[in-house]
C-alpha positions as CSV (number, residue, x, y, z in Angstrom):
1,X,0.0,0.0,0.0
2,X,1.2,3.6,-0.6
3,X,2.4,5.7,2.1
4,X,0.3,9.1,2.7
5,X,2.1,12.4,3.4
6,X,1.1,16.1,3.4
7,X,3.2,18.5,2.3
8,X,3.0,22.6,2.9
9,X,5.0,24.2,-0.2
10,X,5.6,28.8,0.3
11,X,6.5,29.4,-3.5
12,X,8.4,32.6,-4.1
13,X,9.0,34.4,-7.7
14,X,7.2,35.6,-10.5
15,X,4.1,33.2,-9.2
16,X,0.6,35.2,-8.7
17,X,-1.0,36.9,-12.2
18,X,0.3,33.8,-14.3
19,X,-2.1,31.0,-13.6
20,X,0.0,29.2,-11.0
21,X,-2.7,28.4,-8.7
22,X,-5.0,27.3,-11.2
23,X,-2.6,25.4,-13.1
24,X,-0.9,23.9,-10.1
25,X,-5.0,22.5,-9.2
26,X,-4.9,21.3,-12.5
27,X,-1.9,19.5,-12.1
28,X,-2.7,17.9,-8.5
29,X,-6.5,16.4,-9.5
30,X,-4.1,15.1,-12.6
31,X,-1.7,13.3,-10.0
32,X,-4.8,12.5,-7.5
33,X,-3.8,15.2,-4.9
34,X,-6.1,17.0,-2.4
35,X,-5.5,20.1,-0.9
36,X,-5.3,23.8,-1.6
37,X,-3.4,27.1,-2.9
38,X,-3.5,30.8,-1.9
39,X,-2.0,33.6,-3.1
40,X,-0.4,35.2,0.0
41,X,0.0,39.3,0.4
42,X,3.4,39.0,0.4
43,X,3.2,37.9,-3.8
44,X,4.1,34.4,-2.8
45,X,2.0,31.3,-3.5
46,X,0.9,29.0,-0.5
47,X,0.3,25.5,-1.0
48,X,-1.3,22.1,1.2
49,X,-1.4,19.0,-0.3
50,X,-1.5,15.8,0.8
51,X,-1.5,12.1,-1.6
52,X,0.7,9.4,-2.1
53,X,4.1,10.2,-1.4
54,X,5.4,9.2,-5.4
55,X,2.5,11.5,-6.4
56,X,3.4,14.6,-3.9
57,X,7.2,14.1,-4.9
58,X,6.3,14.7,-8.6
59,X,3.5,17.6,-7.6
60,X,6.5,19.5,-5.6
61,X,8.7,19.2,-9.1
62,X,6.1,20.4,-10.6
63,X,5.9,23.5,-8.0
64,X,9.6,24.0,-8.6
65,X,9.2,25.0,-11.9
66,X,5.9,26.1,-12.2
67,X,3.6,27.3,-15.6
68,X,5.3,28.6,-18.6
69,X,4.5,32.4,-17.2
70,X,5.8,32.0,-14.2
71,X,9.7,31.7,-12.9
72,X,9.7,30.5,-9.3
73,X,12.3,31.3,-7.3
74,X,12.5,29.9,-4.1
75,X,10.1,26.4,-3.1
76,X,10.2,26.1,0.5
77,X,9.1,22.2,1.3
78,X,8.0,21.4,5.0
79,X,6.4,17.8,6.0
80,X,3.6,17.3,8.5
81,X,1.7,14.1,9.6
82,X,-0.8,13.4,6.8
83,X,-4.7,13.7,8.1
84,X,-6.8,12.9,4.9
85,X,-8.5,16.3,5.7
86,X,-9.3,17.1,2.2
87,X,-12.0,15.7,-0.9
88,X,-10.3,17.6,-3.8
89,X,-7.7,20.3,-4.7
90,X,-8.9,23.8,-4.6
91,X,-7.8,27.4,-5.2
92,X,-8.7,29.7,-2.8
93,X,-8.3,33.7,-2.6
94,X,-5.8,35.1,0.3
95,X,-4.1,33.8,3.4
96,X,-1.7,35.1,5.7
């Protein structure tokens, strides 16, 4: 069976006004990943996500490099105990 972990990704660049959160919900429902991303005041992109570990690990490359309009420059990746909180991926509007 696959091992569950969630993930909490604070993307920093060129990331809000170029479809990253929308693209980067595109790309988790693709991989089977639930969660969420906010743009945060501070121009950076907050994500949590939690799936498979192989699927999370190829969602946080993803993240890394982003859409084609974006250039991410930093992708800060912290670990926490997975809880199976969420039923899909969503984009939501601002967090803090």
């Amino acid at each position: 069976m696959a091992e569950n972990i969630r993930a909490r990704l604070l993307v920093s660049g060129r990331v809000q006004g170029v479809f990253y959160r929308r693209l980067a919900q595109v790309k988790a429902r693709e991989l089977g990943i639930t969660g969420w991303a906010h743009n945060l005041i501070d121009g950076e992109v907050g994500i949590l996500c939690e799936g498979e570990k192989e699927k999370i690990e190829q969602f946080i490359d993803w993240c890394k490099q982003g859409p084609p309009l974006s250039k991410v420059e930093n992708c800060e990746v912290e670990y926490e105990e997975y809880k199976g909180e969420f039923t899909n991926f969503e984009v939501r509007e601002f967090g803090f």
